[in-house]
C-alpha positions as CSV (number, residue, x, y, z in Angstrom):
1,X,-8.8,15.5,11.3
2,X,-9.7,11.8,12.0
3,X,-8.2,10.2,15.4
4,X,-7.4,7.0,15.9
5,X,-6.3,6.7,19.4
6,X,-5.0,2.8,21.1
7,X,-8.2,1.5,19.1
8,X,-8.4,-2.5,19.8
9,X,-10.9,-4.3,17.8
10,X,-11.3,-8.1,19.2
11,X,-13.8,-10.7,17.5
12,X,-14.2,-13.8,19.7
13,X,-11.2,-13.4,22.1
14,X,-8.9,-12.8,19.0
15,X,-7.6,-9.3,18.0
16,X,-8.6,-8.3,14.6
17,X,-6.7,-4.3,15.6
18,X,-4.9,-4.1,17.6
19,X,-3.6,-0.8,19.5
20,X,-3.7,1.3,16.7
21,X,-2.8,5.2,17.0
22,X,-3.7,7.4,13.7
23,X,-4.0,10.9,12.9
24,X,-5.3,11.2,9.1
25,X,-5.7,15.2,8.0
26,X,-8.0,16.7,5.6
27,X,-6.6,17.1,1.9
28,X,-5.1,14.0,2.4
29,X,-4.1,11.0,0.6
30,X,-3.4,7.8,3.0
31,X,-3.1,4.3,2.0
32,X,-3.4,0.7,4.3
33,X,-0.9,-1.3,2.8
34,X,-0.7,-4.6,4.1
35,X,-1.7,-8.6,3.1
36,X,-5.4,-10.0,3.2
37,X,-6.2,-10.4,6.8
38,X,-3.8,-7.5,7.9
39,X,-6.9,-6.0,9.0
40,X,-7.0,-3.3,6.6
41,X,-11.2,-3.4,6.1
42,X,-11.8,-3.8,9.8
43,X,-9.6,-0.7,10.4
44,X,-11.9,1.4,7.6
45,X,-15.2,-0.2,9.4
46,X,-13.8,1.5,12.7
47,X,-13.1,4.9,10.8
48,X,-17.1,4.4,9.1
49,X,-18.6,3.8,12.0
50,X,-19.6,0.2,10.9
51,X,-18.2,-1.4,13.5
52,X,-17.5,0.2,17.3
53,X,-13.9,-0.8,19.3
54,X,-13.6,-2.6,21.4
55,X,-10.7,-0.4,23.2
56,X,-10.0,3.2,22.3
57,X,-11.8,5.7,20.8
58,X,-12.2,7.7,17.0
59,X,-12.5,11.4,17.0
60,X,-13.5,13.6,14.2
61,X,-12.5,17.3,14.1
62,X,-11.8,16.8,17.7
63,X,-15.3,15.5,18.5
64,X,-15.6,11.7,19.7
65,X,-17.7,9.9,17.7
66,X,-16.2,6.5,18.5
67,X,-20.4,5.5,19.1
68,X,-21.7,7.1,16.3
69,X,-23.1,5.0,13.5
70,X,-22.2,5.9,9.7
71,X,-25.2,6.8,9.0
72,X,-25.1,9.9,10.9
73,X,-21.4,10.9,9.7
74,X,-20.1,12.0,6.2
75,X,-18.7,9.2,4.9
76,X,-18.2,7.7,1.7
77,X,-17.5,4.2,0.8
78,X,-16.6,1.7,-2.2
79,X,-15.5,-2.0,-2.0
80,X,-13.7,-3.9,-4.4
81,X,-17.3,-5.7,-4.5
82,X,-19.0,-3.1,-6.1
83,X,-22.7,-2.0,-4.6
84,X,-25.1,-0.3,-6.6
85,X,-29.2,-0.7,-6.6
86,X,-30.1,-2.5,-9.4
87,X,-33.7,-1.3,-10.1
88,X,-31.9,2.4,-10.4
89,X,-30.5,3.5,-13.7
90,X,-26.7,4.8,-13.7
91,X,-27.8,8.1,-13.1
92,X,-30.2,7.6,-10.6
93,X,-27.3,5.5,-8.9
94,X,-24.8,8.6,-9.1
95,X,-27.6,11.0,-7.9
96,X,-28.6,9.0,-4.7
97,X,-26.3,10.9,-2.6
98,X,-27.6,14.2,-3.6
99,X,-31.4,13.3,-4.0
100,X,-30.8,12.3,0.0
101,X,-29.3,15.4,1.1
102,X,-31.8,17.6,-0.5
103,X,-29.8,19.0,-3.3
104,X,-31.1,20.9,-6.1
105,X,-32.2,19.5,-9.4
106,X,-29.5,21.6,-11.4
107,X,-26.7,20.7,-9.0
108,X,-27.4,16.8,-9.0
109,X,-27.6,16.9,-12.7
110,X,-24.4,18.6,-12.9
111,X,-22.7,16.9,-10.5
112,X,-23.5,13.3,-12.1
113,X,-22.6,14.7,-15.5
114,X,-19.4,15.4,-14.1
115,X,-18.6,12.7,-12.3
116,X,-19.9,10.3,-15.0
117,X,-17.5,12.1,-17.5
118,X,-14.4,11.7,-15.4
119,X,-15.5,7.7,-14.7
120,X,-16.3,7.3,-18.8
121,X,-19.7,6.4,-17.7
122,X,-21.6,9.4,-19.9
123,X,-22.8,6.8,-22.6
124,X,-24.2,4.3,-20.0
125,X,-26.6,6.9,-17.4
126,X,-29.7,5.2,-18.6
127,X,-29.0,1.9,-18.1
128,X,-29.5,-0.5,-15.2
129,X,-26.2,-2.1,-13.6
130,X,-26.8,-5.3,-14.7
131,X,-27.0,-4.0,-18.6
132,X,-23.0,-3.4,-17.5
133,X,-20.0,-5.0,-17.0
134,X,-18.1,-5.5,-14.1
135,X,-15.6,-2.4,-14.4
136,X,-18.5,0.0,-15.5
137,X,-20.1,-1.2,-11.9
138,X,-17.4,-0.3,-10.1
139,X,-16.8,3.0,-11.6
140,X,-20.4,3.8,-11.3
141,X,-20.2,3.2,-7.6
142,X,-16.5,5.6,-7.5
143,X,-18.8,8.2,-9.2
144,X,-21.7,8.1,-6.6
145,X,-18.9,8.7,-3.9
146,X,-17.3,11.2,-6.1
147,X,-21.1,13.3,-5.9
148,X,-21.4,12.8,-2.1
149,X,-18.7,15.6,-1.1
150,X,-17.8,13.5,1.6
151,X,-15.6,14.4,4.7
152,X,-14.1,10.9,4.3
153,X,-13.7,8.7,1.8
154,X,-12.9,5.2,2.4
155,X,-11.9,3.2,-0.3
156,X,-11.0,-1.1,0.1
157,X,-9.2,-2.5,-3.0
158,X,-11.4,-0.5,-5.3
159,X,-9.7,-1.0,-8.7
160,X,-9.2,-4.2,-8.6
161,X,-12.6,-5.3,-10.5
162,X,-11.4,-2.8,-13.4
163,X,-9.0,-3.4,-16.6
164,X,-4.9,-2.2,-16.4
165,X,-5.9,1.2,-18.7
166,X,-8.5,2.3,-16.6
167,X,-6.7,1.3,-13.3
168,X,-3.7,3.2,-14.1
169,X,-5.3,6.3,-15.6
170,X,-7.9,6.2,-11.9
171,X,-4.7,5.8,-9.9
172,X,-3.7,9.0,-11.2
173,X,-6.9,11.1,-10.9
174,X,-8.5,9.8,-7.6
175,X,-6.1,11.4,-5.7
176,X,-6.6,14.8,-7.2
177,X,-10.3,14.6,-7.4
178,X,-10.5,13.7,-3.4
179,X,-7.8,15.8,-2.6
180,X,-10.4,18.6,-4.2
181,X,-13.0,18.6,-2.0
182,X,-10.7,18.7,1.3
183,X,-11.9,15.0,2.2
184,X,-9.5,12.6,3.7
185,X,-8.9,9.7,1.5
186,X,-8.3,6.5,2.5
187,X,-7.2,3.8,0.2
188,X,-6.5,0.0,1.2
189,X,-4.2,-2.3,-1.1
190,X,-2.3,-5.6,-0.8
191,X,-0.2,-3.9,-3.5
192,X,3.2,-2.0,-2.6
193,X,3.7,-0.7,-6.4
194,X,0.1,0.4,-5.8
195,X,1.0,2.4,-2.9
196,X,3.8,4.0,-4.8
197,X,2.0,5.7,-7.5
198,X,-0.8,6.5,-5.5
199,X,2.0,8.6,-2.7
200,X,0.7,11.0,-0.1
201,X,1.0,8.6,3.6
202,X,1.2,4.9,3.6
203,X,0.2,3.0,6.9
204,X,1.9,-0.6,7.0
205,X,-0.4,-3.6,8.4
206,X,0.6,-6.7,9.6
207,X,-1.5,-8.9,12.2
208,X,-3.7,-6.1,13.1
209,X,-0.9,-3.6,14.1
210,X,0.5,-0.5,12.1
211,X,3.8,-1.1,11.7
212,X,4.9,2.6,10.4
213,X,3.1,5.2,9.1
214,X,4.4,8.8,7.5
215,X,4.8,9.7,3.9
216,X,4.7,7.2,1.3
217,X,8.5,7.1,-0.4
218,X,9.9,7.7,3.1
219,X,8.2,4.4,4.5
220,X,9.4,2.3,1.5
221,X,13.2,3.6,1.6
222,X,13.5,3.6,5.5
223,X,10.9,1.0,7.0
224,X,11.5,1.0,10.8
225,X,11.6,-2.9,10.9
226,X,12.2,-6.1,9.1
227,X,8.2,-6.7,9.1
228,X,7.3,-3.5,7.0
229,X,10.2,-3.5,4.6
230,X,8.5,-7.2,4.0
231,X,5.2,-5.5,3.7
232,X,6.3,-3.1,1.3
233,X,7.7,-5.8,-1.4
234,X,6.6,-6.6,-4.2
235,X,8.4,-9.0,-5.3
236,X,9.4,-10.2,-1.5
237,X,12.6,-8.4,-0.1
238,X,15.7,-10.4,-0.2
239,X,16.7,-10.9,3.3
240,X,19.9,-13.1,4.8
241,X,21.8,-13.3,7.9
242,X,25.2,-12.3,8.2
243,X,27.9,-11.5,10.9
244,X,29.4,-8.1,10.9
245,X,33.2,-7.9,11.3
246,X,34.6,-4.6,11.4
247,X,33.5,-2.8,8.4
248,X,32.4,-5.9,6.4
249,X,29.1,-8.0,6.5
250,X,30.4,-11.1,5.4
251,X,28.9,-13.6,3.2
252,X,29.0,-17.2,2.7
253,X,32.1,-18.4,0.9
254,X,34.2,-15.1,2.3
255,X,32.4,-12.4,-0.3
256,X,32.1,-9.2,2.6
257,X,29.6,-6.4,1.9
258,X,31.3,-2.8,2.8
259,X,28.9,-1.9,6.0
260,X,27.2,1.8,5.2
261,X,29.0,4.5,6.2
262,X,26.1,5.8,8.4
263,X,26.3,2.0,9.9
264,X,29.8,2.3,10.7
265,X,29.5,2.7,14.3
266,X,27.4,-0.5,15.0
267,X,28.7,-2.9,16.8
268,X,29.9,-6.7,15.6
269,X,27.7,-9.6,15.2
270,X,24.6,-11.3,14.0
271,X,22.3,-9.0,11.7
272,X,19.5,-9.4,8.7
273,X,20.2,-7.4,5.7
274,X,17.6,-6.9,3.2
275,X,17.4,-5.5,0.0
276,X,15.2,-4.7,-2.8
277,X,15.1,-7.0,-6.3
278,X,15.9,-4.2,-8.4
279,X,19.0,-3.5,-6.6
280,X,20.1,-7.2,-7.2
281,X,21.6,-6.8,-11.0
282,X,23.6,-8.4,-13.5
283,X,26.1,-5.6,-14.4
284,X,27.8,-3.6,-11.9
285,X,26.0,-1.1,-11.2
286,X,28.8,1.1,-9.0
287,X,32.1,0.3,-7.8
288,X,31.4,-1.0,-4.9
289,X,29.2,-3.1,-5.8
290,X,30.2,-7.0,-4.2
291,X,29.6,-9.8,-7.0
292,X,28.8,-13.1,-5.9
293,X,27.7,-16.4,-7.2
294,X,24.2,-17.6,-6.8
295,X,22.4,-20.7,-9.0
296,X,18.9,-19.6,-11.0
297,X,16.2,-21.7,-10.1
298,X,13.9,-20.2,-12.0
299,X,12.8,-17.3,-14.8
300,X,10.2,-15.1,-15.3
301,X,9.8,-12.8,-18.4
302,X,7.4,-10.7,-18.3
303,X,7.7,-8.8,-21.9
304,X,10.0,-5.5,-20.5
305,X,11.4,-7.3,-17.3
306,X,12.7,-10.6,-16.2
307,X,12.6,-12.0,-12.7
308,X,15.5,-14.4,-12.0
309,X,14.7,-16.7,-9.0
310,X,18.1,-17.7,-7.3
311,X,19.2,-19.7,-4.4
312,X,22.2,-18.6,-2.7
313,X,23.5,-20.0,0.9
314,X,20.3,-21.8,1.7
315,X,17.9,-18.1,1.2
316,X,15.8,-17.5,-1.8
317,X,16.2,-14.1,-4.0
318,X,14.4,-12.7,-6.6
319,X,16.5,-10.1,-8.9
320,X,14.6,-7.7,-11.2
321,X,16.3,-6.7,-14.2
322,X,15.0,-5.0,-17.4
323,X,14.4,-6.6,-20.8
324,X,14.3,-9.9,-22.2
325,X,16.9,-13.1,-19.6
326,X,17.2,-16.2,-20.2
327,X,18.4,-18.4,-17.9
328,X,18.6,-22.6,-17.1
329,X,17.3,-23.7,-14.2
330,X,20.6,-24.6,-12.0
331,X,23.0,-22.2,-13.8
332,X,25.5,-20.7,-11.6
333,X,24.9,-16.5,-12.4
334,X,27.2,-14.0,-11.1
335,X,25.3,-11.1,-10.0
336,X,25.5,-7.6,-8.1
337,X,24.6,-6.3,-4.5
338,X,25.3,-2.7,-4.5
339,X,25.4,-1.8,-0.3
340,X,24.5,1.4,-0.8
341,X,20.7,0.1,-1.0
342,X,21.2,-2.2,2.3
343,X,18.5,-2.3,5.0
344,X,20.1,-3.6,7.8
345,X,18.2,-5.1,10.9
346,X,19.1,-6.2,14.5
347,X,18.4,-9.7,16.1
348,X,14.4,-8.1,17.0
349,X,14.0,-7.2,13.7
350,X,14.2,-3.3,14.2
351,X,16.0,-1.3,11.5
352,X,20.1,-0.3,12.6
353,X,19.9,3.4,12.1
354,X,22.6,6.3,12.6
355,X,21.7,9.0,15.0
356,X,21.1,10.9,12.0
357,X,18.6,8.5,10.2
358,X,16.6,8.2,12.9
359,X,16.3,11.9,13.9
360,X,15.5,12.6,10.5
């Protein structure tokens, strides 16, 4: 198990992490989701080894190894900037691992043929890196952490260099291959749909500070503040504030939002309410579903899905809806909020949960 415990990392009086607490397990999958500058990469240099804290400490299998360097720990790592050595052929790039540790000559050759066949790179071993493109780079430098049976594997925005194919079709096998060898996997991403497919346990970053972590899906549907459902939106979360009266949220121009049932018990006033675009929709999608009337800005179609920019009482919205809309900039639109998909936040920013929710 890796330990993260009140680790502070400060660069020139400012903190780059700050008071971060993790425990990451072996077998498993964990992604940093957050923006650029969320400190997602200086977070993975702490767990390397790369860089020291400046607070805290990083155990390993309950050893501290908070001053060891990365060369003297198991670790594996690949940057959205791929790294290879460029005098070395593709295979003698996947087999640098093993030719360092001592293995055998059967097992290295195996073990690049096999990584090299899950990466596509079989037809390319015998060429330098710069007889490739960009994506073959990249995946040559996945396969040479795939060979090195690390106990952790830190990956930064890896896919990013690589075509949508590949990128799906990786998204779906990294996790098994890691999950494989017992490693804990570490994956950073600006990208919440990213996260999604990728599942296992999503750590939110904003400023330096984990916001929430615990298992992927249950982070996205029940962020613990305003700050991490932002984080986890992709397009950004509609948010607007409302007054509470009785069992209503109330909305400009009278329309009133039914308050949860779970929510029921919270008292009146001033709250943020935020909700996904998909659950913004042009046909009423339940019965109690509240229309109201917002004016399009602007539309996006994207070939299977359109993404109507609105305005409504000052805030701006983006719905998601599937197929083919178009709409003229200033139209008046009627469209959908369905409550039962509210996130509902106090004046601090802190999600209103039932006794129930938050036990759960």
């Amino acid at each position: 198990m890796l330990e993260l415990r009140n680790v502070t990392k400060t660069v020139g009086g400012a903190d780059h992490i700050r008071d971060v607490s993790l425990e990451l397990r072996h077998g498993t999958l964990n992604v940093l989701l957050g923006p650029t500058l969320s400190g997602k990469t200086t977070l993975m240099r702490l767990m390397a080894g790369l860089d020291v804290p400046t607070e805290g400490s990083v155990r390993f299998d309950g050893a501290d190894v908070t001053g060891v360097p990365v060369q003297r720990r198991n670790v594996a790592m690949v940057y959205q900037q791929f790294i290879n050595y460029p005098a070395m052929t593709v295979y003698e790039n996947i087999a640098s691992p093993l030719r360092v540790a001592g293995a055998a000559r059967e097992t290295i050759d195996r073990e690049v043929r096999r990584a090299a066949g899950i990466l596509r790179l079989t037809p390319f071993l015998e060429r330098t890196p710069l007889q490739l493109s960009g994506g073959q780079q990249q995946r040559t430098a996945l396969a040479r952490a795939i060979v090195k049976n690390a106990s952790l594997v830190l990956l930064d925005e890896p896919l990013a260099n690589l075509d949508y194919k590949l990128r799906e079709e990786l998204r779906a096998e990294l996790p098994r291959i890691f999950a494989e060898t017992g490693a804990i996997f570490v994956y950073a991403t600006t990208e919440p749909h990213e996260a999604l497919l990728l599942g296992g346990n999503t750590a939110t970053l904003a400023e330096g500070r984990v916001t929430q972590y615990g298992p992927t899906i249950e982070v996205f549907r029940d962020p613990v503040d305003l700050v991490t459902a932002r984080t986890f939106a992709d397009p950004p979360l509609n948010t607007i504030v409302l007054r509470k009266e009785g069992h209503a949220f109330v909305l400009d121009g009278g329309s009133r939002l039914p308050v949860p049932a779970d929510l029921s018990g919270i008292a009146d006033g001033a709250y943020t309410i935020g909700f996904q675009p998909h659950h913004l929709s042009l046909a009423k999608p339940d019965p109690g579903a509240v229309p109201i009337r917002a004016v399009v800005s602007v539309t996006e179609v994207t070939g299977s899905e359109s993404f109507v920019h609105l305005s409504f009482a000052g805030e701006r919205w983006v719905m998601l809806t599937p197929g083919v809309k178009l709409f003229e900039p200033e139209e008046s639109l009627e469209v959908f909020i369905d409550p039962r998909h509210l996130l509902v936040f106090d004046g601090s920013g802190r999600a209103v949960r039932s006794a129930a929710r938050a036990a759960a």
